[in-house]
NUFI-546532 format. One record per residue (C-alpha): residue number from 1; residue in three letters; x, y, z. Coordinates in steps of 0.05 Angstrom, whole numbers, padded with zeros to 5 digits. Layout:
<pt><seq>NUM</seq><type>ALA</type><xx>X</xx><yy>Y</yy><zz>Z</zz></pt>
...
END
This chain:
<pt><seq>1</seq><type>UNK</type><xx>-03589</xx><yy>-00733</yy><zz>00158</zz></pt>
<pt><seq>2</seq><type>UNK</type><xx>-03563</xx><yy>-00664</yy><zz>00162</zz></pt>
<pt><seq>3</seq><type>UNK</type><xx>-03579</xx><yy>-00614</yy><zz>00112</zz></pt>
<pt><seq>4</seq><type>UNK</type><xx>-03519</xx><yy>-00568</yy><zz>00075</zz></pt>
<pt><seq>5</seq><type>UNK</type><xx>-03540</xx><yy>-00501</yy><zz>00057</zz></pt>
<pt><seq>6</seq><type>UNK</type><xx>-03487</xx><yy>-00460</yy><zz>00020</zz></pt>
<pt><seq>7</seq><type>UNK</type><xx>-03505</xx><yy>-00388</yy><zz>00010</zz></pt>
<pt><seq>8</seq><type>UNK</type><xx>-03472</xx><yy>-00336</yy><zz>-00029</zz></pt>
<pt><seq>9</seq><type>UNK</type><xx>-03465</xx><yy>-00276</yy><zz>00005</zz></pt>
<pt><seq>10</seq><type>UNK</type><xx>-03464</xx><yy>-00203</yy><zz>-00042</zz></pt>
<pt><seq>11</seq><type>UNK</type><xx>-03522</xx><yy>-00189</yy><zz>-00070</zz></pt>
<pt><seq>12</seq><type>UNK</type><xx>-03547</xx><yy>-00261</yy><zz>-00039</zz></pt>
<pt><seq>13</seq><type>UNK</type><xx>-03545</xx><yy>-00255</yy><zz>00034</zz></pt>
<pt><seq>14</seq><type>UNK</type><xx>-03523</xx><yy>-00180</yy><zz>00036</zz></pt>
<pt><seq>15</seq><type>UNK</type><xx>-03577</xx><yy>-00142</yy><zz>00003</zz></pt>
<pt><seq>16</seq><type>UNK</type><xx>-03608</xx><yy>-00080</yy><zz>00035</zz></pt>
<pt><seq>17</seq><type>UNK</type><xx>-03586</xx><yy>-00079</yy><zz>00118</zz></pt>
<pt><seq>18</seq><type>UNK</type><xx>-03657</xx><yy>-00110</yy><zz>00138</zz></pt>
<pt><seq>19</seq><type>UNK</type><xx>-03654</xx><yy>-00164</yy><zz>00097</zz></pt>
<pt><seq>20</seq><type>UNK</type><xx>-03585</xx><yy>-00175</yy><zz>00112</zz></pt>
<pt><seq>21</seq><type>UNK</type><xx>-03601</xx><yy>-00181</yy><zz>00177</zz></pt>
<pt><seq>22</seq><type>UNK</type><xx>-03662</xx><yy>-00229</yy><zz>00173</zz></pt>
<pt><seq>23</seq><type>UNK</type><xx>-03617</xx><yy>-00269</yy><zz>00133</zz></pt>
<pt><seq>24</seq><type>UNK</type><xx>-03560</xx><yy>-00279</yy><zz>00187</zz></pt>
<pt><seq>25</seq><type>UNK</type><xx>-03608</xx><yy>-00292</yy><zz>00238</zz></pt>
<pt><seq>26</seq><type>UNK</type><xx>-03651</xx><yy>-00345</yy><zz>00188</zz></pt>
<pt><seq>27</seq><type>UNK</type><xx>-03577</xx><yy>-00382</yy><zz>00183</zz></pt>
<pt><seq>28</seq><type>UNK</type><xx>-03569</xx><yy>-00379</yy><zz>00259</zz></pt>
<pt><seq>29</seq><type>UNK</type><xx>-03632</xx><yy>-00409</yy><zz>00264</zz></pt>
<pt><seq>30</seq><type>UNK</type><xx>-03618</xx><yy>-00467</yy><zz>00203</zz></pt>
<pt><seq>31</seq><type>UNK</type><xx>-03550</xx><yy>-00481</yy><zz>00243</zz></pt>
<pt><seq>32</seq><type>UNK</type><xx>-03589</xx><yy>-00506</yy><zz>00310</zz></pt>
<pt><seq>33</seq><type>UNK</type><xx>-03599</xx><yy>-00575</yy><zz>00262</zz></pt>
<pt><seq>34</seq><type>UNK</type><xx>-03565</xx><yy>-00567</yy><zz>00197</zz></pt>
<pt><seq>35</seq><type>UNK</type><xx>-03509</xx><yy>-00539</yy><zz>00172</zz></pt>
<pt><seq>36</seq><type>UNK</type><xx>-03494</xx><yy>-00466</yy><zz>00131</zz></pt>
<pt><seq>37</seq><type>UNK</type><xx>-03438</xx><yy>-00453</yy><zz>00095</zz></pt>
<pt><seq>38</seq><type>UNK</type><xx>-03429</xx><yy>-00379</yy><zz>00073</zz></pt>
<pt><seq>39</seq><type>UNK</type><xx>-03395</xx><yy>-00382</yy><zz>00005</zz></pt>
<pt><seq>40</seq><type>UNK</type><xx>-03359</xx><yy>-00306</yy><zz>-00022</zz></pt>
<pt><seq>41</seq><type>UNK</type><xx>-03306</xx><yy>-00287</yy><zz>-00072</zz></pt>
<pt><seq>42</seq><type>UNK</type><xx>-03285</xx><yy>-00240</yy><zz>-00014</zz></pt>
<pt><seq>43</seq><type>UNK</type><xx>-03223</xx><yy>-00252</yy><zz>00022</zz></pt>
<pt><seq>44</seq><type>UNK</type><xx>-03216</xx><yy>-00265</yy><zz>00097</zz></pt>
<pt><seq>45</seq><type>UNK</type><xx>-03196</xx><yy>-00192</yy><zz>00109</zz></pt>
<pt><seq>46</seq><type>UNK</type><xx>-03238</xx><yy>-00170</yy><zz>00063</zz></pt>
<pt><seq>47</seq><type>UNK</type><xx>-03301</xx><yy>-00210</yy><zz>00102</zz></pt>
<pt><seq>48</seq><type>UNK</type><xx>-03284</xx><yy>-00201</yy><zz>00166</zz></pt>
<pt><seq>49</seq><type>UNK</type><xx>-03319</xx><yy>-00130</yy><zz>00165</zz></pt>
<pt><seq>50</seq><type>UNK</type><xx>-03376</xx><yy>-00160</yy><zz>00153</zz></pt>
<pt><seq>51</seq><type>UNK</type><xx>-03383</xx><yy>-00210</yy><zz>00204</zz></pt>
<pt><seq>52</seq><type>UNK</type><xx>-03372</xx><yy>-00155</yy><zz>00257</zz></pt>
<pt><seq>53</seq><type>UNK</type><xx>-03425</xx><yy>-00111</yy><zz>00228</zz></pt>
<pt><seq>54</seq><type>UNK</type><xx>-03477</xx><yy>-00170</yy><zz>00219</zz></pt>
<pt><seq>55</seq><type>UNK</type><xx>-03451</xx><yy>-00209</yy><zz>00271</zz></pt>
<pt><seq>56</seq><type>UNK</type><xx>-03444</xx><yy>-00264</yy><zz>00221</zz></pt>
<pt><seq>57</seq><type>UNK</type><xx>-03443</xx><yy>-00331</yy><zz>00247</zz></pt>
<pt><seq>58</seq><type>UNK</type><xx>-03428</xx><yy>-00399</yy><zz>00198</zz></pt>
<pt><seq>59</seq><type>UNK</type><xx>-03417</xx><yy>-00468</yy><zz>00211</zz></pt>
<pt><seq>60</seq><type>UNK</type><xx>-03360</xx><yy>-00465</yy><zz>00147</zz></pt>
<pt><seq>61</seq><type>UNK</type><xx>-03337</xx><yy>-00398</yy><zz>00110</zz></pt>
<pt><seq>62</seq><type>UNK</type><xx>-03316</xx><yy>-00414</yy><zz>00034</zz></pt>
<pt><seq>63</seq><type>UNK</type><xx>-03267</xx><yy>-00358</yy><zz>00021</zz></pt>
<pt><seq>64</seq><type>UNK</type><xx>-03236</xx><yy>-00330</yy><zz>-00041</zz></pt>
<pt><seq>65</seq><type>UNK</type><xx>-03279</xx><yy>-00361</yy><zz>-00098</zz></pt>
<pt><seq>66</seq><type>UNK</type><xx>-03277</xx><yy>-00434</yy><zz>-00057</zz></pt>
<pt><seq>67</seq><type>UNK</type><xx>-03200</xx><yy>-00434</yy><zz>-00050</zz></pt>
<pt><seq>68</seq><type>UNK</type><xx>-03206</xx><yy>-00428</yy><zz>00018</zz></pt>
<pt><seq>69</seq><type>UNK</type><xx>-03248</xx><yy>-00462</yy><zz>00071</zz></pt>
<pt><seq>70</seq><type>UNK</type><xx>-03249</xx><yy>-00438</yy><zz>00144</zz></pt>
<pt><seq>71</seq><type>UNK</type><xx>-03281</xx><yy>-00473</yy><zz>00200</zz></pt>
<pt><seq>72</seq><type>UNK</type><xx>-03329</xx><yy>-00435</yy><zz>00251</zz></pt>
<pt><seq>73</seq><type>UNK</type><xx>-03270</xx><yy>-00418</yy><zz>00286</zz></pt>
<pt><seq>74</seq><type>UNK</type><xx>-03232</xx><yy>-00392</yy><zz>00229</zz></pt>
<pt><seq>75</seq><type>UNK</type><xx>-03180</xx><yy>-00461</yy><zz>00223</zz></pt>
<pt><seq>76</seq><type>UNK</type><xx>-03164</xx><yy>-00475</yy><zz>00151</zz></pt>
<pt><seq>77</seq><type>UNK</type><xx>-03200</xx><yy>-00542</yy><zz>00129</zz></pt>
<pt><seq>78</seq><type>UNK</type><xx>-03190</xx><yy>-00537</yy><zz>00059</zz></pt>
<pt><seq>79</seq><type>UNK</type><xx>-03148</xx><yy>-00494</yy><zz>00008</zz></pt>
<pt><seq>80</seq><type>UNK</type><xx>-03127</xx><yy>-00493</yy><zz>-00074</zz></pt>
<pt><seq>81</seq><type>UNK</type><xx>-03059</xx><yy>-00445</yy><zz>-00077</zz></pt>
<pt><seq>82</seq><type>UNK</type><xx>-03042</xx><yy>-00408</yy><zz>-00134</zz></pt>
<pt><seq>83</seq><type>UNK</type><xx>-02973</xx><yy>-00439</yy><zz>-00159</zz></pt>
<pt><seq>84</seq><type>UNK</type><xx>-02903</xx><yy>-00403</yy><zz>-00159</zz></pt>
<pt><seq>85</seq><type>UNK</type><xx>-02912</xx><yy>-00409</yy><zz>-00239</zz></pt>
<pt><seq>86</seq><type>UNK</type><xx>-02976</xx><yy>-00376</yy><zz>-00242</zz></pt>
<pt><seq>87</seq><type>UNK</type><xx>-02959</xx><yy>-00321</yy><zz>-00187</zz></pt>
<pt><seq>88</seq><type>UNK</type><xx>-02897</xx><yy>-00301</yy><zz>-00224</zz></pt>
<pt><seq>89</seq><type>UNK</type><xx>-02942</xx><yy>-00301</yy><zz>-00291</zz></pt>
<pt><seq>90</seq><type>UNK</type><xx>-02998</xx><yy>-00262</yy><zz>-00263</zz></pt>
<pt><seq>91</seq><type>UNK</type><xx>-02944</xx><yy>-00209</yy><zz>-00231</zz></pt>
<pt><seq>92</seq><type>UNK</type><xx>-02903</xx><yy>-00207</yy><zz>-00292</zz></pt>
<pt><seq>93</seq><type>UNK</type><xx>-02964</xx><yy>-00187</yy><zz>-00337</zz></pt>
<pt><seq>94</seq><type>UNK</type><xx>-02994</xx><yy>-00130</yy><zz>-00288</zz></pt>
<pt><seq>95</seq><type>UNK</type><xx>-02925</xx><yy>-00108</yy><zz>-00259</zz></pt>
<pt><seq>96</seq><type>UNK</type><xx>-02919</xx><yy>-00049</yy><zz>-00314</zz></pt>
<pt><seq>97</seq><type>UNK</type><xx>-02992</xx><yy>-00041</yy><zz>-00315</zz></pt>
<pt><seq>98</seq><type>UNK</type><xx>-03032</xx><yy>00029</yy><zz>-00286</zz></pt>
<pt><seq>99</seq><type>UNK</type><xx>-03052</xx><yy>-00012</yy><zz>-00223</zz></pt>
<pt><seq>100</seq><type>UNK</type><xx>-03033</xx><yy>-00040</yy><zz>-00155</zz></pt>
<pt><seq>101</seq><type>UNK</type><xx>-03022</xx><yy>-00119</yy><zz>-00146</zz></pt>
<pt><seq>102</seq><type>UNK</type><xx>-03054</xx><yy>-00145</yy><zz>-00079</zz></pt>
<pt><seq>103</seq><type>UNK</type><xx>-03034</xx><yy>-00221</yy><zz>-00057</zz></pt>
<pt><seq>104</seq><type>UNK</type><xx>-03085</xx><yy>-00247</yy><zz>-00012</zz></pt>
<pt><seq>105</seq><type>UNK</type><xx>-03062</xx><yy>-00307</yy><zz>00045</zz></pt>
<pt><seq>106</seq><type>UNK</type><xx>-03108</xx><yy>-00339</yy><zz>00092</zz></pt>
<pt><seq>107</seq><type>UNK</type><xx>-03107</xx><yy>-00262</yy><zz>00132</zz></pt>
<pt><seq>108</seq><type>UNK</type><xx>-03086</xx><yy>-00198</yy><zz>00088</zz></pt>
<pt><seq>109</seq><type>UNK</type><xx>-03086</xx><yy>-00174</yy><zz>00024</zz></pt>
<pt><seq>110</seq><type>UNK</type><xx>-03011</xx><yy>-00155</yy><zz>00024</zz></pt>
<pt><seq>111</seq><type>UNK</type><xx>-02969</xx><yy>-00126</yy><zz>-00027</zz></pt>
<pt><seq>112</seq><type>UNK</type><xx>-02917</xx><yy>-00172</yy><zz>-00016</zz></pt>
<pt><seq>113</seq><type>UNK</type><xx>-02925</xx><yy>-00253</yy><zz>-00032</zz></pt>
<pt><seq>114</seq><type>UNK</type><xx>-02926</xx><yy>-00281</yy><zz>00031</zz></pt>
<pt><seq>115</seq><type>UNK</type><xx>-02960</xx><yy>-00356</yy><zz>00060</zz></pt>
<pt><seq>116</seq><type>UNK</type><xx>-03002</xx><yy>-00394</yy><zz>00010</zz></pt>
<pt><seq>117</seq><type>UNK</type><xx>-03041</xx><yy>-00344</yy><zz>-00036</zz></pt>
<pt><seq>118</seq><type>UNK</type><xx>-03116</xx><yy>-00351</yy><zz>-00060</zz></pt>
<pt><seq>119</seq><type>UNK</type><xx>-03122</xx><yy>-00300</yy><zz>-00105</zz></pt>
<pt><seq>120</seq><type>UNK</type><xx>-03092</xx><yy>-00238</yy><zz>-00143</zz></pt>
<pt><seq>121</seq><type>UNK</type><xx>-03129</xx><yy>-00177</yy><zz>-00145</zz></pt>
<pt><seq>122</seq><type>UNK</type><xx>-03110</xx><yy>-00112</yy><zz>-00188</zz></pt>
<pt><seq>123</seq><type>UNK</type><xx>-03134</xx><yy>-00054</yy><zz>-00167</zz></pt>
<pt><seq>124</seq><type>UNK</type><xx>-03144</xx><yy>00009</yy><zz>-00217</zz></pt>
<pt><seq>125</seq><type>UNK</type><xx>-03166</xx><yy>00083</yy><zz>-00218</zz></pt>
<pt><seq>126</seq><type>UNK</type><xx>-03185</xx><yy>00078</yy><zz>-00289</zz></pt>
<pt><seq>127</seq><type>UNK</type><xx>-03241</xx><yy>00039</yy><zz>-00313</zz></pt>
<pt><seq>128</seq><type>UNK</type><xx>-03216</xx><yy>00038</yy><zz>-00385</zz></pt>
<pt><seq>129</seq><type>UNK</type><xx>-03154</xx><yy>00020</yy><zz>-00376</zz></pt>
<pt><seq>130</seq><type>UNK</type><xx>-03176</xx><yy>-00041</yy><zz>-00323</zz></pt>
<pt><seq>131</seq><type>UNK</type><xx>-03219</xx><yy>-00062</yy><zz>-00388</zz></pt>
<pt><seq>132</seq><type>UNK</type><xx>-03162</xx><yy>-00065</yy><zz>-00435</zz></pt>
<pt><seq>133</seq><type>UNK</type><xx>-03110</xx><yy>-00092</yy><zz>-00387</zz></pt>
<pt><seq>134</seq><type>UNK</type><xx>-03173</xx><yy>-00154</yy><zz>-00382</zz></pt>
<pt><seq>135</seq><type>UNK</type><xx>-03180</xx><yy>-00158</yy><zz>-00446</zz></pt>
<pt><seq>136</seq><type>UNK</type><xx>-03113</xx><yy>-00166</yy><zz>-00460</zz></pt>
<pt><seq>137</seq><type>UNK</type><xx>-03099</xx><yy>-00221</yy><zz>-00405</zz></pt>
<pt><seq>138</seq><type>UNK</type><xx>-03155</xx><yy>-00268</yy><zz>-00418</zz></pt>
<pt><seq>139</seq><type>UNK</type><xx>-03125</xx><yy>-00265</yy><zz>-00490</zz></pt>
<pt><seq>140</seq><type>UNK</type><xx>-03051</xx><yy>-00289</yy><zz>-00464</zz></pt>
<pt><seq>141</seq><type>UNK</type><xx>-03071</xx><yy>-00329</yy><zz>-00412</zz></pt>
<pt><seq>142</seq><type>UNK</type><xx>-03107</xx><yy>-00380</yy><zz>-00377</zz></pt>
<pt><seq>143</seq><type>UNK</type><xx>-03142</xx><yy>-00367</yy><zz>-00319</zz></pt>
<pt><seq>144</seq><type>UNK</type><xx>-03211</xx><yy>-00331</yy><zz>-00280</zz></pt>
<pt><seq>145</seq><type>UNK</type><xx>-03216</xx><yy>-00271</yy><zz>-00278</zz></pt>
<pt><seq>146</seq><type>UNK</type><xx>-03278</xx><yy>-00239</yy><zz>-00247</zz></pt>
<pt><seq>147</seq><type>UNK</type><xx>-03298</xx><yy>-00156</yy><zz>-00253</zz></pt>
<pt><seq>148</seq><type>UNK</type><xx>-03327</xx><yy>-00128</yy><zz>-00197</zz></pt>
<pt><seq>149</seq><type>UNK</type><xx>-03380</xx><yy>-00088</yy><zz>-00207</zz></pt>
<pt><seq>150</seq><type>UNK</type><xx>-03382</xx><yy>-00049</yy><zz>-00143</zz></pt>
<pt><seq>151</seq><type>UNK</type><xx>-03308</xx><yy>-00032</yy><zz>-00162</zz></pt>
<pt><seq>152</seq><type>UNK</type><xx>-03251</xx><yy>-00024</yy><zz>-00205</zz></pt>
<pt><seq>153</seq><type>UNK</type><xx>-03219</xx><yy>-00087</yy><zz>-00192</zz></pt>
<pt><seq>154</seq><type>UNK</type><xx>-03195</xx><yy>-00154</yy><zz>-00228</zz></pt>
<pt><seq>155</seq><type>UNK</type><xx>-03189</xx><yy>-00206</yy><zz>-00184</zz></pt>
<pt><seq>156</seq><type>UNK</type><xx>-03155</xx><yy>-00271</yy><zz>-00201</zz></pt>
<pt><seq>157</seq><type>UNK</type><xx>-03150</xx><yy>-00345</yy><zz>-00195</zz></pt>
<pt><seq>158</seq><type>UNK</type><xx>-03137</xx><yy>-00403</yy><zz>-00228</zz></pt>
<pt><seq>159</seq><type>UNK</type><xx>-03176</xx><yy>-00447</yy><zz>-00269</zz></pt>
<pt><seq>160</seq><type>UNK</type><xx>-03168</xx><yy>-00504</yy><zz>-00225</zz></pt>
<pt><seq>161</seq><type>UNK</type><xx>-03207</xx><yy>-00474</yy><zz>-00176</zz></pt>
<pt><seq>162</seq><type>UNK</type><xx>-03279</xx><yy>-00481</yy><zz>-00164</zz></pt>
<pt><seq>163</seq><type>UNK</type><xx>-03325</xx><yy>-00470</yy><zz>-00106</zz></pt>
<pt><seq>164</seq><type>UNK</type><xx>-03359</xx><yy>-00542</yy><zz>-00123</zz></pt>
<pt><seq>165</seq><type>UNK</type><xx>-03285</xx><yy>-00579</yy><zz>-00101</zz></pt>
<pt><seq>166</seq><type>UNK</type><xx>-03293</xx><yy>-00542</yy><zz>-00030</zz></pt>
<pt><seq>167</seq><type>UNK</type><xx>-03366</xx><yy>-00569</yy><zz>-00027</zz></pt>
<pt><seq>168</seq><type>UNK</type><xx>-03348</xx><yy>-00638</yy><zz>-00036</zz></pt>
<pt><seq>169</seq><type>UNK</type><xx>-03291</xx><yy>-00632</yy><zz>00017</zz></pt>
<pt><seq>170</seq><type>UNK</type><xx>-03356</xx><yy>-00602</yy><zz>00073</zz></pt>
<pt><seq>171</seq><type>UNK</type><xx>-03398</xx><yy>-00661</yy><zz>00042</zz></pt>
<pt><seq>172</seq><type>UNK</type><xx>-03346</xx><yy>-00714</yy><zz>00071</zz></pt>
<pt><seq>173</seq><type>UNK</type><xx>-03334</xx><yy>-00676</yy><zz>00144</zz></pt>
<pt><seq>174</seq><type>UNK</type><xx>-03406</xx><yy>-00673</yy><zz>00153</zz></pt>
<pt><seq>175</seq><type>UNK</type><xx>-03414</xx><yy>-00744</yy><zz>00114</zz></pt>
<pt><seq>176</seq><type>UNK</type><xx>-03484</xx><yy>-00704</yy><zz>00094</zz></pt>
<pt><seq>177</seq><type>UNK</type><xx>-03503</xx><yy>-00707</yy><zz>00012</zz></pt>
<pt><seq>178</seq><type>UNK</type><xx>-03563</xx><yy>-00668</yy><zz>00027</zz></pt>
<pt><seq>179</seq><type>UNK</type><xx>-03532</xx><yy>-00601</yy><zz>-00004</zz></pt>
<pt><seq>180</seq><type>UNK</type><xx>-03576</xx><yy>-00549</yy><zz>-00022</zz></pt>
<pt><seq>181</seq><type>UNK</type><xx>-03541</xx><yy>-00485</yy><zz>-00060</zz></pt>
<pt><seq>182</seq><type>UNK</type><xx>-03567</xx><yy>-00412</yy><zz>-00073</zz></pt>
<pt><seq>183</seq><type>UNK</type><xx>-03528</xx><yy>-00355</yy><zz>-00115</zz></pt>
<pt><seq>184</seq><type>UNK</type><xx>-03539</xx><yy>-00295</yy><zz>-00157</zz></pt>
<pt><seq>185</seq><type>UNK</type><xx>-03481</xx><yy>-00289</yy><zz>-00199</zz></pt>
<pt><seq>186</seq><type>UNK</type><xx>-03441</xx><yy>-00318</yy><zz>-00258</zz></pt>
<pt><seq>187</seq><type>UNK</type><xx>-03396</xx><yy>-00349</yy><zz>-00207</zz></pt>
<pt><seq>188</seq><type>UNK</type><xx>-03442</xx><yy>-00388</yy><zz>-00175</zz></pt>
<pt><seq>189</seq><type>UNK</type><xx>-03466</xx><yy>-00418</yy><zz>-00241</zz></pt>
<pt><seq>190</seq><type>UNK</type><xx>-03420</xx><yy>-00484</yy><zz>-00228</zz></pt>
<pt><seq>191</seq><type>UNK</type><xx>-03447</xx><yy>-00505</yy><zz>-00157</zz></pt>
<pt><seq>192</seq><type>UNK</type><xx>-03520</xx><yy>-00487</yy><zz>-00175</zz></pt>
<pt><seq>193</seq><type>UNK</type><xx>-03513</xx><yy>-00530</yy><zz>-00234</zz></pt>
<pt><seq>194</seq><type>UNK</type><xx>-03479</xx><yy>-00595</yy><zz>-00199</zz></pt>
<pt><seq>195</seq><type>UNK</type><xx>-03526</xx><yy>-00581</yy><zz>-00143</zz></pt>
<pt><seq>196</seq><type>UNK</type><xx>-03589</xx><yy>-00566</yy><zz>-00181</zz></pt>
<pt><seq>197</seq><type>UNK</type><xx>-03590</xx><yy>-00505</yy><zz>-00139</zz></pt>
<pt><seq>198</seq><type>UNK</type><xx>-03630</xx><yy>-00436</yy><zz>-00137</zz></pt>
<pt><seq>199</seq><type>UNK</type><xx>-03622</xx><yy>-00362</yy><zz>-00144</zz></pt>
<pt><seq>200</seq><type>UNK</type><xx>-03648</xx><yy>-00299</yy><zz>-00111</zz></pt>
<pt><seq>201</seq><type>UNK</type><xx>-03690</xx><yy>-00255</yy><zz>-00154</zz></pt>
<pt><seq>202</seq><type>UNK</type><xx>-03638</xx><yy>-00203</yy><zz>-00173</zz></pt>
<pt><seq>203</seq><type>UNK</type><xx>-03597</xx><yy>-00255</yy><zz>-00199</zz></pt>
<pt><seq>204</seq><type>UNK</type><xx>-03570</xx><yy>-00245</yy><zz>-00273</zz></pt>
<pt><seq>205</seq><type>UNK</type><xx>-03607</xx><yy>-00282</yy><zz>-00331</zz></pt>
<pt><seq>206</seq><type>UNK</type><xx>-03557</xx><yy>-00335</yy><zz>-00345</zz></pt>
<pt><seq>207</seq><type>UNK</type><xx>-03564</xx><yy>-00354</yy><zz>-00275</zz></pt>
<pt><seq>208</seq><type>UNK</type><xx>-03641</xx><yy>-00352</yy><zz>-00266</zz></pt>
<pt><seq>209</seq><type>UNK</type><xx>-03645</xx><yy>-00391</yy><zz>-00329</zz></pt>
<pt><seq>210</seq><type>UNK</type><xx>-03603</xx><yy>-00456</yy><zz>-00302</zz></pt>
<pt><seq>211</seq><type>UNK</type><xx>-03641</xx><yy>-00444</yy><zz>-00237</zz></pt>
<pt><seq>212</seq><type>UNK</type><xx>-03693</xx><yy>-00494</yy><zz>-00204</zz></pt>
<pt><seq>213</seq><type>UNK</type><xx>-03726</xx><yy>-00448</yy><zz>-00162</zz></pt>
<pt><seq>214</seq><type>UNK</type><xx>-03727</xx><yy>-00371</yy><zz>-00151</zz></pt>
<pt><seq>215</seq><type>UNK</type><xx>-03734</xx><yy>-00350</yy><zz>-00078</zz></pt>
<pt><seq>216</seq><type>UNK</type><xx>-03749</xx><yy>-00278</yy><zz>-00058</zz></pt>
<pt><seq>217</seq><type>UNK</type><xx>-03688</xx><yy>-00288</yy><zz>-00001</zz></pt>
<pt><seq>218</seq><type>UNK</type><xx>-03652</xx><yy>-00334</yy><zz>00024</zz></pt>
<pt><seq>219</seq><type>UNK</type><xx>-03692</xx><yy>-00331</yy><zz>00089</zz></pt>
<pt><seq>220</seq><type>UNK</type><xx>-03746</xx><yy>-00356</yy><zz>00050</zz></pt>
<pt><seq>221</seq><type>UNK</type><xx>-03713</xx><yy>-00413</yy><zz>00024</zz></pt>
<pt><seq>222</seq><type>UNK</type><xx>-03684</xx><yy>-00428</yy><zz>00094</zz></pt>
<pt><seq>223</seq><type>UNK</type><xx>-03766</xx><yy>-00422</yy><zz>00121</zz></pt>
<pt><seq>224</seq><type>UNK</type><xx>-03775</xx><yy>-00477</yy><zz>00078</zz></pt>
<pt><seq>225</seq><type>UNK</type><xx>-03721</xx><yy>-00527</yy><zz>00084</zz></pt>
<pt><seq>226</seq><type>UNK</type><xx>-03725</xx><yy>-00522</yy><zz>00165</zz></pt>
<pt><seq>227</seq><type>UNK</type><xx>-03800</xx><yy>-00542</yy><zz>00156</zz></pt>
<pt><seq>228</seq><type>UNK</type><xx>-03783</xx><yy>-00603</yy><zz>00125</zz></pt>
<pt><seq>229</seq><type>UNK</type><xx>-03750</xx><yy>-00622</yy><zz>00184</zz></pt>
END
């Protein structure tokens, strides 16, 4: 049976440019047999960068926290929307806020709601007031909300969302159980626990701890589950 291998990619995959690179071609490599899913909070626009610099090639892309699913040849095979209730919710609650609201579809981040949307993201200048505008939402409402760390921006989704759901729905099309799941990030705590899954070694503590295994890349753990073979 085919093996599953779903990756994160920032700060997984997408370290320094070398071992970026060894990592793309390691997946190339796994996909001759198996089958690699590249897993990213990113949306398609904001991804697709990235697949022309690193000439990035997947057998699945899970998009947008696992709320959308693209084939290798970017068709939609799964998605979770963000309702009309919870768009006009998010919108009302950052419309008079210090920051710019960005809807993102299956191709742009637009200003404008337009096609099914995956996610919300706010975008600040002022770290402070990002911080209290977060504070003050998770306090209202109901739903994810992630921080970037690389920058000032809240990105939303709903809590009926979850990258394990878009898993499951690769599971059946491959009709392959054999899933094996590696992260860094609080995000990825979810799948590496249903999976009993690993981490990189810059992952944070919380998700080392839940962890089975700590690989140095995810080359490495690719080296390893294409010897089995």
């Amino acid at each position: 049976m085919k093996k599953i291998l779903v990756s994160d990619y920032d700060r997984t995959i997408y370290l320094d440019d070398d071992t970026t690179r060894k990592n793309v071609q390691a997946i190339k490599n796994f996909m001759k047999k198996n089958v690699a899913v590249i897993a990213t909070g990113r949306s398609f626009e904001d991804f697709s960068g990235a697949i022309k610099k690193y000439s990035i090639d997947s057998s699945y892309y899970l998009l947008n926290y696992g709320n959308l699913v693209l084939d290798r040849n970017f068709n939609v095979i799964y998605e979770q929307c963000l309702r009309k209730e919870e768009l006009d919710e998010i919108t009302e609650f950052f419309g008079n806020k210090e920051c710019d609201i960005y809807y993102c579809n299956k191709d742009i981040n637009s200003k404008k709601i337009v096609g099914n949307i995956y996610k919300v993201v706010l975008v600040y200048k002022d770290k402070n007031k990002q911080m209290r505008d977060y504070k003050e939402f998770v306090k209202r409402h109901n739903y994810l909300v992630f921080i970037l760390k690389s920058h000032p921006h809240l990105e939303v989704i709903s809590t009926r969302m979850d990258k394990s759901l878009a898993i499951e729905e690769i599971e059946r099309r491959e009709n392959s159980d054999l899933v094996y799941v590696i992260g860094d990030s609080d995000n990825d705590i979810t799948m590496i626990k249903k999976y009993n899954g690993y981490c990189v070694k810059n992952a944070s503590t919380d998700v080392k701890e839940i962890s089975s295994k700590i690989y140095d890349s995810v080359s490495l753990l690719i080296d390893e589950l294409m010897e089995e073979d």
